[in-house]
gemmi code that builds the backbone of each chain (N, CA, C; Angstrom):
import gemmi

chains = {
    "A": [
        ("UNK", (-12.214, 61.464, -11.837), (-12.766, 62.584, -12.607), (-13.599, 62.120, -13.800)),
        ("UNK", (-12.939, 61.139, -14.660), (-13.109, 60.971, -15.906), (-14.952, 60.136, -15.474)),
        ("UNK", (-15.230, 59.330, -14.582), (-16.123, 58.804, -14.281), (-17.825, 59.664, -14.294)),
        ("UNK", (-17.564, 60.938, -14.512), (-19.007, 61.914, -14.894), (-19.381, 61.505, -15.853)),
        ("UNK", (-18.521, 61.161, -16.685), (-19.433, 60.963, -18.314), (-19.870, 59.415, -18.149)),
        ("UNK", (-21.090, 58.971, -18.205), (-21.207, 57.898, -17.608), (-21.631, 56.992, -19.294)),
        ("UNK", (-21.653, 57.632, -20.334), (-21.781, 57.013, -21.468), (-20.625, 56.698, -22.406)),
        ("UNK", (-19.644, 56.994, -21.729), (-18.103, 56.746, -21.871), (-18.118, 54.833, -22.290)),
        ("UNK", (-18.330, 53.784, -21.324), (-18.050, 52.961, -21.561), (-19.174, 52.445, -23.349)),
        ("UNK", (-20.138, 52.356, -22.917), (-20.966, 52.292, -23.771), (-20.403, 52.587, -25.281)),
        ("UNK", (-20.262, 54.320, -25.379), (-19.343, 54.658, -26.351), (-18.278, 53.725, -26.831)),
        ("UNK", (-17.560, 53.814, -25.988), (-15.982, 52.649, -26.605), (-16.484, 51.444, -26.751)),
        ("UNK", (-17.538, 50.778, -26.529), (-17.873, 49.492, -27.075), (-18.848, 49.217, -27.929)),
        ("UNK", (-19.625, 50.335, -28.159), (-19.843, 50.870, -29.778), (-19.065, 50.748, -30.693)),
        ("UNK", (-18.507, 51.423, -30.353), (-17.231, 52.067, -31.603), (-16.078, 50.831, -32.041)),
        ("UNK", (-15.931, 49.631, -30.639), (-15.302, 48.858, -30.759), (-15.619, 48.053, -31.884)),
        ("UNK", (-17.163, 47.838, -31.163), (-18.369, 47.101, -32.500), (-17.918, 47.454, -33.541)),
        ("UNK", (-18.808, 48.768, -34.172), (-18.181, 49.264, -34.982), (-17.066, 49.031, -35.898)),
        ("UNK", (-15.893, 49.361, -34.974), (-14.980, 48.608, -36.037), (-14.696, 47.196, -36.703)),
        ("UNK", (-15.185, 45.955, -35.832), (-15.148, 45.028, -35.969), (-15.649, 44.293, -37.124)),
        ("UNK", (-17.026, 45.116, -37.341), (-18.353, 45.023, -38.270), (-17.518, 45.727, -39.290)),
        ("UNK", (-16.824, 46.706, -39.413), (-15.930, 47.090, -40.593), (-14.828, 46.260, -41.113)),
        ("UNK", (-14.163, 45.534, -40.537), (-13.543, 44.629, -40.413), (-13.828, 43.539, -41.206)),
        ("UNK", (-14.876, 42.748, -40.341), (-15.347, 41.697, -40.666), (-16.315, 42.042, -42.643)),
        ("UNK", (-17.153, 42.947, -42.756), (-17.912, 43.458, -44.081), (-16.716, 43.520, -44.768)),
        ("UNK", (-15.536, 43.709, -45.068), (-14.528, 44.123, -45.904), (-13.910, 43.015, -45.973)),
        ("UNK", (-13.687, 41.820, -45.172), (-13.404, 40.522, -45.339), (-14.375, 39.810, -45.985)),
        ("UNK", (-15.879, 40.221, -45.586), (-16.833, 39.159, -46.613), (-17.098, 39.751, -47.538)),
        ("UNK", (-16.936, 41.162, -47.999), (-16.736, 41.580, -49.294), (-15.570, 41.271, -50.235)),
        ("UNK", (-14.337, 40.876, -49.339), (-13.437, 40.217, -50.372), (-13.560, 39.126, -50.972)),
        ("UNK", (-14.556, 37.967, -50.355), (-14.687, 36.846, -50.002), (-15.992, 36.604, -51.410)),
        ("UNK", (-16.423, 37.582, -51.329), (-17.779, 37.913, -52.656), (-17.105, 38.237, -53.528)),
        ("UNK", (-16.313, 39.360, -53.967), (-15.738, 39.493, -54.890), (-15.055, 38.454, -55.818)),
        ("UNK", (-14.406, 37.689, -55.040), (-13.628, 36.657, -55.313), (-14.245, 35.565, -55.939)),
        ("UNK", (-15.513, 35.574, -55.283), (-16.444, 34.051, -55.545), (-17.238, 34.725, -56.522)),
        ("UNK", (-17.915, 35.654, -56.698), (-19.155, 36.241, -57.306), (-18.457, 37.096, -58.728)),
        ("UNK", (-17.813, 38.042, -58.210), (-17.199, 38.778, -59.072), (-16.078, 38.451, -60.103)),
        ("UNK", (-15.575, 37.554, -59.386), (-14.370, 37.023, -60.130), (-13.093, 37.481, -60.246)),
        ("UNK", (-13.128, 38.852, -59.418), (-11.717, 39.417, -59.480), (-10.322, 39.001, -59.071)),
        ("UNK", (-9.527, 39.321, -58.851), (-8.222, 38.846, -58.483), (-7.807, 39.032, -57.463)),
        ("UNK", (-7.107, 37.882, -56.906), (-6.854, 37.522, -55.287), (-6.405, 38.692, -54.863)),
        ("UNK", (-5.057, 39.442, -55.927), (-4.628, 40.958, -55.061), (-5.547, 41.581, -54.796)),
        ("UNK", (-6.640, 41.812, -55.665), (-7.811, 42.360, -55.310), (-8.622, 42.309, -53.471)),
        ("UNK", (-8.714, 41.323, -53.309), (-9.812, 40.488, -52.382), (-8.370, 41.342, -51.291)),
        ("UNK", (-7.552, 41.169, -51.778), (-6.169, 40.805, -50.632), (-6.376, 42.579, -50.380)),
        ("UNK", (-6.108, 43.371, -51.218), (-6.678, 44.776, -50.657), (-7.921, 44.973, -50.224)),
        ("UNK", (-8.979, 44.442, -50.459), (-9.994, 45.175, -50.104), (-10.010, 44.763, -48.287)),
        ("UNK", (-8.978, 43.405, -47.731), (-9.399, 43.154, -46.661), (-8.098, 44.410, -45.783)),
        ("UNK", (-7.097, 44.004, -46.774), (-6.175, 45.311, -45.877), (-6.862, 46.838, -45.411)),
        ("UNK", (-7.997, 46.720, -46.523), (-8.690, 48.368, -46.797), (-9.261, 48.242, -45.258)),
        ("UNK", (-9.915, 47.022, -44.774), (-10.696, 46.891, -44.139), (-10.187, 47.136, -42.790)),
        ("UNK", (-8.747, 46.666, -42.608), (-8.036, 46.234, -41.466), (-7.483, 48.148, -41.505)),
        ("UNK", (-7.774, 48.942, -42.008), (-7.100, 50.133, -41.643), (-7.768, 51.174, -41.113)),
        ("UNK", (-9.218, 50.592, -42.416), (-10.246, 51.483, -41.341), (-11.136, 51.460, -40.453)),
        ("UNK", (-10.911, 49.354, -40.386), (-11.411, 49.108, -38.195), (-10.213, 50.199, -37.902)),
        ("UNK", (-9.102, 49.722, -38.039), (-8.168, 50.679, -36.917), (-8.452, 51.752, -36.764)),
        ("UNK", (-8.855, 52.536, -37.905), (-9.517, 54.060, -37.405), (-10.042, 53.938, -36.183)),
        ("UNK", (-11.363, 52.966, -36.306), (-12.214, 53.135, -35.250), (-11.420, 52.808, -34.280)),
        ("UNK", (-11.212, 51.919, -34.068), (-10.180, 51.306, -32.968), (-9.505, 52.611, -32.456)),
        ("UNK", (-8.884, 53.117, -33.290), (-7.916, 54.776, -32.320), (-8.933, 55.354, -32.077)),
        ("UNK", (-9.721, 55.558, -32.372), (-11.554, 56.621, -31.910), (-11.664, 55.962, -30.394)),
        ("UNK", (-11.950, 54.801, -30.220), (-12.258, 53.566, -29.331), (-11.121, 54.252, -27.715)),
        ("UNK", (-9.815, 53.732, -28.591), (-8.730, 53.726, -27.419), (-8.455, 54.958, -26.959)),
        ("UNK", (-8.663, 55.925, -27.927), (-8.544, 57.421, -27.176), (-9.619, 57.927, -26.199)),
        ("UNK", (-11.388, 57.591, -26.540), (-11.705, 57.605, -25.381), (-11.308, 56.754, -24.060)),
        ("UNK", (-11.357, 55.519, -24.449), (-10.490, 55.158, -23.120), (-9.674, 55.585, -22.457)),
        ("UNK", (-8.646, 56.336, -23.139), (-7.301, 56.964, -22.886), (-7.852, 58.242, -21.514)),
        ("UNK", (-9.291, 58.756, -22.054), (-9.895, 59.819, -21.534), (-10.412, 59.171, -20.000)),
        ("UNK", (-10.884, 57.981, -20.399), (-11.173, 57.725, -18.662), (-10.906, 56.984, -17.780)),
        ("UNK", (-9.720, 56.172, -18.533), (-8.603, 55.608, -17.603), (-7.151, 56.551, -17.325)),
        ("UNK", (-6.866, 57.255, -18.411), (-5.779, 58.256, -18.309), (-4.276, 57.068, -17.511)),
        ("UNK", (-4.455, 55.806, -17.772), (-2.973, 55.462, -16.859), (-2.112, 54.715, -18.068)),
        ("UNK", (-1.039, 55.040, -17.890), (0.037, 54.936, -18.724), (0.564, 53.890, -19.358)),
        ("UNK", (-0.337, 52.722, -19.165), (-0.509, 51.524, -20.474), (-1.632, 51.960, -21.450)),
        ("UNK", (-2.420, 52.639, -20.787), (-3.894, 53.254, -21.641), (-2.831, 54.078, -22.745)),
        ("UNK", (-2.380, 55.257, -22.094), (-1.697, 55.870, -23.335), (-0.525, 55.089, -24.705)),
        ("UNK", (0.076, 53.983, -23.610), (1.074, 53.012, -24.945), (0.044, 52.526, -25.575)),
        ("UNK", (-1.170, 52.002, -24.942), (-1.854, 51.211, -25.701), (-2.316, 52.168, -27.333)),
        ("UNK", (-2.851, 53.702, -26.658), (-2.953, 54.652, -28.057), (-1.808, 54.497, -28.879)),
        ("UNK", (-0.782, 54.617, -28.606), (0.550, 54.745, -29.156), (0.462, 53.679, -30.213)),
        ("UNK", (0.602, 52.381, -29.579), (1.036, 51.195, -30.422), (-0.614, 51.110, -31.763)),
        ("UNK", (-1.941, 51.119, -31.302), (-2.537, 51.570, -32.039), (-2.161, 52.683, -33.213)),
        ("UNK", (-1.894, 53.800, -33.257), (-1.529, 54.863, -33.658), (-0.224, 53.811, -34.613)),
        ("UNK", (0.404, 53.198, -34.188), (1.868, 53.197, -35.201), (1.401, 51.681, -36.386)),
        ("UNK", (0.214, 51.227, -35.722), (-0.116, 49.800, -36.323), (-0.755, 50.214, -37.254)),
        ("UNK", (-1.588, 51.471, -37.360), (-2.719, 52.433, -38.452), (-1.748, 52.661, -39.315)),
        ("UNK", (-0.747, 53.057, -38.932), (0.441, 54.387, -39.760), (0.829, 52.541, -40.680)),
        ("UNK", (1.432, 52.163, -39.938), (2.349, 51.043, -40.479), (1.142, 50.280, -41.409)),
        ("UNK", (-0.202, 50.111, -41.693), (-0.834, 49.402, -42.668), (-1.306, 50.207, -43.585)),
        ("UNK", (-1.251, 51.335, -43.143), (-1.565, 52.301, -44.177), (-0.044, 52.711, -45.138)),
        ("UNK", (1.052, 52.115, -45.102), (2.274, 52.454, -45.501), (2.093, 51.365, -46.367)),
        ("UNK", (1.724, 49.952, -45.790), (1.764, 48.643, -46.742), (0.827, 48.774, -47.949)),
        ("UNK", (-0.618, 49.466, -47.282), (-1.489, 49.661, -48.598), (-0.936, 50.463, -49.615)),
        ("UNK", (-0.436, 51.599, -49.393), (0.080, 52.756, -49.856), (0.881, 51.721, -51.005)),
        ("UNK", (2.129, 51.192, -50.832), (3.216, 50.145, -51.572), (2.229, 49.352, -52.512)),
        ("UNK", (1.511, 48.329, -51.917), (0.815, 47.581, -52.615), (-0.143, 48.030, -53.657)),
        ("UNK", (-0.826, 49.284, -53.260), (-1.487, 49.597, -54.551), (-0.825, 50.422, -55.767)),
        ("UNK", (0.150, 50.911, -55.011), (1.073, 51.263, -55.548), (1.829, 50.212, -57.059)),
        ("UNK", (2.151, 49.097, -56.106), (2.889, 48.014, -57.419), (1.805, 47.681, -58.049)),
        ("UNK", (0.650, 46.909, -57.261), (-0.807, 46.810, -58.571), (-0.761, 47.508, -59.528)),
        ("UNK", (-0.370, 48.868, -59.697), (-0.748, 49.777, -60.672), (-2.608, 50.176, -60.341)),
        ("UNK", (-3.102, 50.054, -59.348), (-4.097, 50.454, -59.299), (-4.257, 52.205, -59.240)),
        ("UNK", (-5.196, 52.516, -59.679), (-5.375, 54.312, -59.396), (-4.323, 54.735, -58.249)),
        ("UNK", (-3.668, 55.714, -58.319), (-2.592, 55.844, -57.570), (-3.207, 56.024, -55.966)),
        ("UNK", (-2.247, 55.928, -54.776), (-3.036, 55.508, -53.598), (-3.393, 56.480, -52.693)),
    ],
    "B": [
        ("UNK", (-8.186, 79.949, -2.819), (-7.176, 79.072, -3.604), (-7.661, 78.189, -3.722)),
        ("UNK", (-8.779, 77.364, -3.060), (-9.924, 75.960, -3.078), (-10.582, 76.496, -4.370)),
        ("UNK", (-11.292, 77.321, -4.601), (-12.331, 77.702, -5.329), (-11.668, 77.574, -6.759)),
        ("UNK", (-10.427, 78.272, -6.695), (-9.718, 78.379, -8.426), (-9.323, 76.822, -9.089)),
        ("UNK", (-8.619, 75.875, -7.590), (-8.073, 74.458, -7.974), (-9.472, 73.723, -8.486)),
        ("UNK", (-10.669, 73.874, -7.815), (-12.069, 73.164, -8.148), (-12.553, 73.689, -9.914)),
        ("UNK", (-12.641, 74.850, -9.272), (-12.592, 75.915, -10.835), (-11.521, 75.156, -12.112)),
        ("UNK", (-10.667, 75.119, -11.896), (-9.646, 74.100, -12.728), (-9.784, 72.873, -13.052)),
        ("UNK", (-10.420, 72.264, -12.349), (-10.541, 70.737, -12.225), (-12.159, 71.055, -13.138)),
        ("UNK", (-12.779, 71.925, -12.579), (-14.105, 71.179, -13.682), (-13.760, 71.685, -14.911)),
        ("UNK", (-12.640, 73.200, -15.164), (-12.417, 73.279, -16.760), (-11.899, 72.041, -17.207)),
        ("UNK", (-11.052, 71.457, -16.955), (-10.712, 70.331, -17.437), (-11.623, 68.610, -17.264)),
        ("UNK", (-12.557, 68.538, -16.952), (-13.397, 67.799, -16.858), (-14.493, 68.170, -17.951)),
        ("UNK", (-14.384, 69.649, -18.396), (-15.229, 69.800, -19.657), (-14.455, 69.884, -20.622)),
        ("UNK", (-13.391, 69.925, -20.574), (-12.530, 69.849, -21.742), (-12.227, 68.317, -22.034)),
        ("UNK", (-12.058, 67.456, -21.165), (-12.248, 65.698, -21.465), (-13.693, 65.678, -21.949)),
        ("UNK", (-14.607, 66.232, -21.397), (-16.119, 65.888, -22.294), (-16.665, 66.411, -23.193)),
        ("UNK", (-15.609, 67.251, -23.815), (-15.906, 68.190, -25.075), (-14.715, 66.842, -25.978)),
        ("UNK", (-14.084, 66.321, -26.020), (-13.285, 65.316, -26.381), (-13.992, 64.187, -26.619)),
        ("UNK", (-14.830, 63.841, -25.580), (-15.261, 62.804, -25.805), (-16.688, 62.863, -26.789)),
        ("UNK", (-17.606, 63.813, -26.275), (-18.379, 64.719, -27.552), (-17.993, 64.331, -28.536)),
        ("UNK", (-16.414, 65.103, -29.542), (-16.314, 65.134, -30.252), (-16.201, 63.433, -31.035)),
        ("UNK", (-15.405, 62.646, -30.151), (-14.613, 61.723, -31.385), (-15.871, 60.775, -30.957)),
        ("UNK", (-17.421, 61.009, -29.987), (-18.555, 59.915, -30.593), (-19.199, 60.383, -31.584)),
        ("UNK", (-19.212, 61.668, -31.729), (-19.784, 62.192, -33.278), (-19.185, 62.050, -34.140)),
        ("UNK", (-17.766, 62.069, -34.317), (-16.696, 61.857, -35.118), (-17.068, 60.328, -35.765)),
        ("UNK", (-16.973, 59.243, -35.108), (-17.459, 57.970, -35.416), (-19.255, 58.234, -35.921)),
        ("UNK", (-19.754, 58.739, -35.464), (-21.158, 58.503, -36.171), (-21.123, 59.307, -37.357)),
        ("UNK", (-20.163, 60.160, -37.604), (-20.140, 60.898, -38.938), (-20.131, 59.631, -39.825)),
        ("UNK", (-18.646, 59.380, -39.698), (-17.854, 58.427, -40.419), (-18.589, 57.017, -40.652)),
        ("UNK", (-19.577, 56.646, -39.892), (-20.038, 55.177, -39.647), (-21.086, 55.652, -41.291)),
        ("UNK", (-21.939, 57.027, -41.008), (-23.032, 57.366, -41.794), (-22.560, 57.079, -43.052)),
        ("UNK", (-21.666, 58.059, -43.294), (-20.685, 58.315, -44.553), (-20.488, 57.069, -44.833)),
        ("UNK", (-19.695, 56.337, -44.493), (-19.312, 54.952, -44.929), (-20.668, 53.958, -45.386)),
        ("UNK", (-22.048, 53.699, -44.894), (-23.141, 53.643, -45.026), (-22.990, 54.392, -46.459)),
        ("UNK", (-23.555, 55.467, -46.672), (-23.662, 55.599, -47.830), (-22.968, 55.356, -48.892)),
        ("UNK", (-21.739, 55.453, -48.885), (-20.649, 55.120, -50.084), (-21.242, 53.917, -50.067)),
        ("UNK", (-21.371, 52.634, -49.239), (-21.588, 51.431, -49.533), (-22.696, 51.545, -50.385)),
        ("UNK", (-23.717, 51.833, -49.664), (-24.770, 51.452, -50.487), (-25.246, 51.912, -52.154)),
        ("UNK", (-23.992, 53.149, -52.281), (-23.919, 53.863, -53.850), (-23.135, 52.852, -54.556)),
        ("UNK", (-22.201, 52.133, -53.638), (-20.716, 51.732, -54.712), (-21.398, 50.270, -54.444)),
        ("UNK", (-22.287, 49.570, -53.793), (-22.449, 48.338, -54.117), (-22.912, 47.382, -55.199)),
        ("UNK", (-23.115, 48.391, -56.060), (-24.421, 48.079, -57.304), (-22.996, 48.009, -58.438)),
        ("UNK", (-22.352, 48.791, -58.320), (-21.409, 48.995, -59.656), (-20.005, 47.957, -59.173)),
        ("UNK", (-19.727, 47.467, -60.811), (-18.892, 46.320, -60.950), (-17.787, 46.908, -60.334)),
        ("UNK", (-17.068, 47.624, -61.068), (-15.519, 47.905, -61.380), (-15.065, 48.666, -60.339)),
        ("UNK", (-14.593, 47.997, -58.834), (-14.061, 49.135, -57.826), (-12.830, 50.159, -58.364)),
        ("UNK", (-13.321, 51.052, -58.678), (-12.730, 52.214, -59.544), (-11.519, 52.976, -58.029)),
        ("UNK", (-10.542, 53.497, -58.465), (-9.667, 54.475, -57.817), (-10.936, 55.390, -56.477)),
        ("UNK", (-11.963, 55.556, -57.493), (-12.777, 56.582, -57.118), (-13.178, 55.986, -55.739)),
        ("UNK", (-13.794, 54.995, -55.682), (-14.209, 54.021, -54.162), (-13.505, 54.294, -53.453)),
        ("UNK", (-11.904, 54.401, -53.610), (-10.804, 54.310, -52.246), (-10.753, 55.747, -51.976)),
        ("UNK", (-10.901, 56.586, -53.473), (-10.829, 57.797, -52.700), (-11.553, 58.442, -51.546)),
        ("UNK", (-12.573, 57.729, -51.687), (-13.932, 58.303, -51.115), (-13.885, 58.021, -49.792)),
        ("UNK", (-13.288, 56.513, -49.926), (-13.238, 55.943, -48.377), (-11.903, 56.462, -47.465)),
        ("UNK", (-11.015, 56.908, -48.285), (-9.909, 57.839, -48.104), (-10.144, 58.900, -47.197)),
        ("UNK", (-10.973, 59.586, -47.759), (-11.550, 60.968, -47.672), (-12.450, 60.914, -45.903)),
        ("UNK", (-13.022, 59.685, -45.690), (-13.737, 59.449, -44.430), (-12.790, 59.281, -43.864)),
        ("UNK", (-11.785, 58.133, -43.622), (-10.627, 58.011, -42.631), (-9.781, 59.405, -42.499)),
        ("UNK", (-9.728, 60.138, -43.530), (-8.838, 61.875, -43.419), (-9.827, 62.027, -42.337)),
        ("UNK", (-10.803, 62.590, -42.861), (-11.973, 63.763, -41.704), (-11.771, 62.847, -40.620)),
        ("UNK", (-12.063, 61.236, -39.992), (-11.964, 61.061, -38.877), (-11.006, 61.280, -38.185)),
        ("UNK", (-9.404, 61.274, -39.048), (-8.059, 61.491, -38.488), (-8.059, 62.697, -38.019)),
        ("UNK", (-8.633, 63.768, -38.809), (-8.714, 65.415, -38.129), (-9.466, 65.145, -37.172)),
        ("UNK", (-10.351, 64.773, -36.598), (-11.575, 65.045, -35.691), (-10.690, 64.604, -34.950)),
        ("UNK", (-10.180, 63.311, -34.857), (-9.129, 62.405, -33.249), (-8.280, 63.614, -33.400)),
        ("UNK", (-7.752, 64.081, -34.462), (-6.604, 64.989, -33.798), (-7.287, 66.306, -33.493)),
        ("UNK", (-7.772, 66.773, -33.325), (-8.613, 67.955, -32.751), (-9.062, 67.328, -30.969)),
        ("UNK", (-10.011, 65.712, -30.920), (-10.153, 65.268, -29.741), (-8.860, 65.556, -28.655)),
        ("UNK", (-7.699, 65.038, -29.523), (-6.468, 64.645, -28.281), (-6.055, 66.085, -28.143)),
        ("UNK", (-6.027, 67.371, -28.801), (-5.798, 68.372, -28.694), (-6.757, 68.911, -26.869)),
        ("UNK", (-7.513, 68.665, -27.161), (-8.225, 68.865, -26.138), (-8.040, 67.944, -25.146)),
        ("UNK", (-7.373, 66.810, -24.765), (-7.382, 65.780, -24.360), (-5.847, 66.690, -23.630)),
        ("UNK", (-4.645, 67.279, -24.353), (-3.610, 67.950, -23.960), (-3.975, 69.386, -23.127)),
        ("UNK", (-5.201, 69.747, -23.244), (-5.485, 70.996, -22.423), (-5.994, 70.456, -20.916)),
        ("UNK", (-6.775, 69.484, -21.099), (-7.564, 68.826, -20.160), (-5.918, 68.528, -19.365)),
        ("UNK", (-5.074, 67.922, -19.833), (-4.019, 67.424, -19.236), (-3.141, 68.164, -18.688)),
        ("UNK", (-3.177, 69.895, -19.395), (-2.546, 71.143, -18.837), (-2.985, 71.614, -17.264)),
        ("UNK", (-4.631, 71.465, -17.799), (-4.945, 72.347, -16.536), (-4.818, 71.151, -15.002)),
        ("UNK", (-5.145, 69.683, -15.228), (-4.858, 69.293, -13.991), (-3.870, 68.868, -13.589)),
        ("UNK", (-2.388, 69.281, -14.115), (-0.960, 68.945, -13.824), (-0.878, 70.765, -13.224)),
        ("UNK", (-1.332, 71.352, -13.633), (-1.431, 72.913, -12.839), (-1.824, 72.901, -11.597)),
        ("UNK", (-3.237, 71.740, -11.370), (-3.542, 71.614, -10.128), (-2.541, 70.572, -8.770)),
        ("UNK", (-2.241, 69.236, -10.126), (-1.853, 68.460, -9.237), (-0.378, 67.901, -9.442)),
        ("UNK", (0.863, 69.158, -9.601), (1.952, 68.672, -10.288), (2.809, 67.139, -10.277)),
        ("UNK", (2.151, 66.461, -9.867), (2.903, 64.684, -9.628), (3.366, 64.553, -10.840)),
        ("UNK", (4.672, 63.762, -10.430), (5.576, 63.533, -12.030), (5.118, 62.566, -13.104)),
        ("UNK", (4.316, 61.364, -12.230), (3.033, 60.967, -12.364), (2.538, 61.424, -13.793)),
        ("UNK", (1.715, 62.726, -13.328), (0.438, 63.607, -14.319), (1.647, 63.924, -14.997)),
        ("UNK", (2.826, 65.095, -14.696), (4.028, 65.670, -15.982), (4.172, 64.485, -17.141)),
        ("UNK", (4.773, 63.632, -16.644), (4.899, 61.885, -17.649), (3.480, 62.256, -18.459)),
        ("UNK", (2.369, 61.657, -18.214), (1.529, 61.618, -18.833), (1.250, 62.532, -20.091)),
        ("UNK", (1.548, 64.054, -19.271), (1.221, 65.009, -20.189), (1.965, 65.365, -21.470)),
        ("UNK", (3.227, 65.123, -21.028), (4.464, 64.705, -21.896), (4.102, 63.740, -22.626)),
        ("UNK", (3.815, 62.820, -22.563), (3.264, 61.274, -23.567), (2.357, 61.788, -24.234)),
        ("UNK", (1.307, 62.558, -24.053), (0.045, 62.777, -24.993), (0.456, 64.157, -25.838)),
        ("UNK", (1.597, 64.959, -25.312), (1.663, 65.769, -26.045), (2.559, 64.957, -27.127)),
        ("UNK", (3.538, 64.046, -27.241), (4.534, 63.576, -27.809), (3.490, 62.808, -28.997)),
        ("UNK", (1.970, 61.650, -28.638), (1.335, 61.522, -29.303), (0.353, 62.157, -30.420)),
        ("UNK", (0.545, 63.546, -29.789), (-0.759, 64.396, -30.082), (0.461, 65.085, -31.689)),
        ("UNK", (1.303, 65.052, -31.574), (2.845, 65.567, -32.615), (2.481, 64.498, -33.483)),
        ("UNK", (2.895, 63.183, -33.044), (2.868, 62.080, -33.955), (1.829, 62.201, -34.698)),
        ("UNK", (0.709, 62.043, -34.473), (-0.720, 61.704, -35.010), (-0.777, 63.151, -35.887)),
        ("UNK", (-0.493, 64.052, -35.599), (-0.915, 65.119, -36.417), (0.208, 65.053, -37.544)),
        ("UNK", (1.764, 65.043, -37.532), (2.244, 64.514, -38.477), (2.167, 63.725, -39.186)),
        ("UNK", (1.582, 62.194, -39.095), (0.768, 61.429, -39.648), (0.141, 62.051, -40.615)),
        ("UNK", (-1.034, 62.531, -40.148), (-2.414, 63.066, -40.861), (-1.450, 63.936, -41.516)),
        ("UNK", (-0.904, 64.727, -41.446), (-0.232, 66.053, -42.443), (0.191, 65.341, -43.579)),
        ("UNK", (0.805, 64.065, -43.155), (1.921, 63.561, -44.473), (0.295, 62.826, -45.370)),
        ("UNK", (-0.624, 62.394, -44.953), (-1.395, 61.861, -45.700), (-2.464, 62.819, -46.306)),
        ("UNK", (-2.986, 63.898, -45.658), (-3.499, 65.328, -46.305), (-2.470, 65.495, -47.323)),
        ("UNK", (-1.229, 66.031, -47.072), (-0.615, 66.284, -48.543), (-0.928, 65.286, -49.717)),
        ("UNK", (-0.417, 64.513, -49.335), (-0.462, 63.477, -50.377), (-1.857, 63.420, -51.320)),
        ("UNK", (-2.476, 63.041, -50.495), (-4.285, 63.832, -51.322), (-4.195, 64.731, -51.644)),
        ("UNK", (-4.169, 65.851, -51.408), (-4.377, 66.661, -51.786), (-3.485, 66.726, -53.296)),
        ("UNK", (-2.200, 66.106, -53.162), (-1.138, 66.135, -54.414), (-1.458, 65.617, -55.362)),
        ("UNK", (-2.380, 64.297, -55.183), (-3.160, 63.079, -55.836), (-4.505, 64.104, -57.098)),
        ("UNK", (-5.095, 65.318, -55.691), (-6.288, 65.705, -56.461), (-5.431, 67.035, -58.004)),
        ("UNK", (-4.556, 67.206, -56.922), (-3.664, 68.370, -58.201), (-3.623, 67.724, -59.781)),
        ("UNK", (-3.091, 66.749, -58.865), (-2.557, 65.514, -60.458), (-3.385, 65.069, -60.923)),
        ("UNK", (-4.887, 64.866, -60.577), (-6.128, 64.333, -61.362), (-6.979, 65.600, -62.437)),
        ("UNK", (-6.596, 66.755, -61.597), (-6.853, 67.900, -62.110), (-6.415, 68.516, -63.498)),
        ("UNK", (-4.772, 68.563, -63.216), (-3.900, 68.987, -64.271), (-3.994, 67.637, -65.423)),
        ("UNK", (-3.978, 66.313, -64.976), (-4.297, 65.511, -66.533), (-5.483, 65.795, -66.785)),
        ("UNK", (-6.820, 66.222, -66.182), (-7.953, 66.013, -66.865), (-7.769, 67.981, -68.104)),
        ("UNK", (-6.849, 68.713, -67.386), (-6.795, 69.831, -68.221), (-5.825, 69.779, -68.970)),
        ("UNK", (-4.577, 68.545, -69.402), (-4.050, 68.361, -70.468), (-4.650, 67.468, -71.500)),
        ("UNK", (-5.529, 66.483, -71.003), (-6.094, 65.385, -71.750), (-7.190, 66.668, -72.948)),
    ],
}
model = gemmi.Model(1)
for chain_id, residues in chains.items():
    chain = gemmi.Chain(chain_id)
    for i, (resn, *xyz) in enumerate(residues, 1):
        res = gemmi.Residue()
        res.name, res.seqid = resn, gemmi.SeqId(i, " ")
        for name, pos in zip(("N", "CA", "C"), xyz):
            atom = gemmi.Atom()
            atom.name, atom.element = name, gemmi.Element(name[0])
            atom.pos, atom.b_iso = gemmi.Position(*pos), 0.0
            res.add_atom(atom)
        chain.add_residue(res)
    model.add_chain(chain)
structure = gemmi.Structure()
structure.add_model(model)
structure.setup_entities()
């Protein structure tokens, strides 16, 4: 069924991109900060967690279309375990900026 | 009875491509948005509260949009377990509805929280 939409794959490896390139920019923005800016390692150390939460966004964008045109039941754990790895780094950021004392999170 | 099961099968074949619609626009929202915050917040020193909020605020709207996608992703999954009851498709539909709970509880507990965040930025800026 799922095979009509024929820009399906394309899509999810966009978006895969996508996240990766979010990923990776939020790691070499920590990496600048650090060297250029001068800020502090917790610093650099959030901005890459920042980074790692919102590839995962994309990443669940990514795996749910997949989910749409494979529909078989590692496709869906695979959403799942995605889904709990987002929740679970977004809990660590939450803590950590939390103890920083940075603007509340 | 051919005509209604076919009839069924393409509602739900537009309901997977109204899904999929949504969460590639959903990402090109979010890709834009993110684009711009960068290119406003790259110039200024001090990554302020304000930066995360902002980038906050993009991961919320994309979290609603996926959870609106899989919503539709659970109808799509209604109508062809109507057509083709295998325990198979039931399992499945059961799993995405069980995900489609999770993810929206998720997003609920992190909408509040913002939203609690903007109360509290509000009420000190009207005691200060």
């Amino acid at each position: 069924m799922p095979p009509e939409i024929p820009f399906l794959p394309v899509l999810v490896g966009l978006i895969e991109f996508g996240g990766a390139l979010i990923v990776v920019g939020h790691g070499a923005g920590a990496l600048v900060s650090l060297a250029l800016r001068r800020r502090s390692v917790e610093h650099a150390r959030l901005m890459v967690v920042e980074g790692a939460l919102s590839g995962l966004g994309f990443k669940l964008a990514a795996t749910l279309l997949k989910t749409i045109e494979l529909q078989s039941p590692q496709q869906i754990a695979a959403f799942a375990a995605i889904l709990a790895l987002r929740t679970f780094i977004k809990a660590v950021l939450t803590r950590d900026r939390k103890r920083l004392g940075i603007a509340s999170p | 009875m051919e005509t209604f099961k076919t009839l069924t099968l393409w509602f739900g074949a537009g309901a997977e491509a109204a899904a999929a619609l949504i969460i590639g626009l959903a990402t090109i929202e979010a890709t834009l948005r993110s684009l711009v915050v960068f290119a406003r917040h790259s110039s200024s020193q001090p990554p302020t509260g304000r930066l995360h909020d902002v980038k906050e605020e993009i991961r919320l709207r994309l979290g609603r949009w996926l959870a609106l996608a899989l919503e539709f992703l659970v109808a799509a999954d209604i109508l062809r377990t109507s057509v083709a009851p295998t325990w198979t498709e039931i399992g499945q539909l059961a799993a995405i509805v069980v995900l489609r709970t999770l993810l929206n509880y998720f997003l609920q507990n992190e909408i509040d929280k913002a939203e609690a965040r903007e109360q509290d930025r509000a009420e000190g800026k009207r005691a200060a």
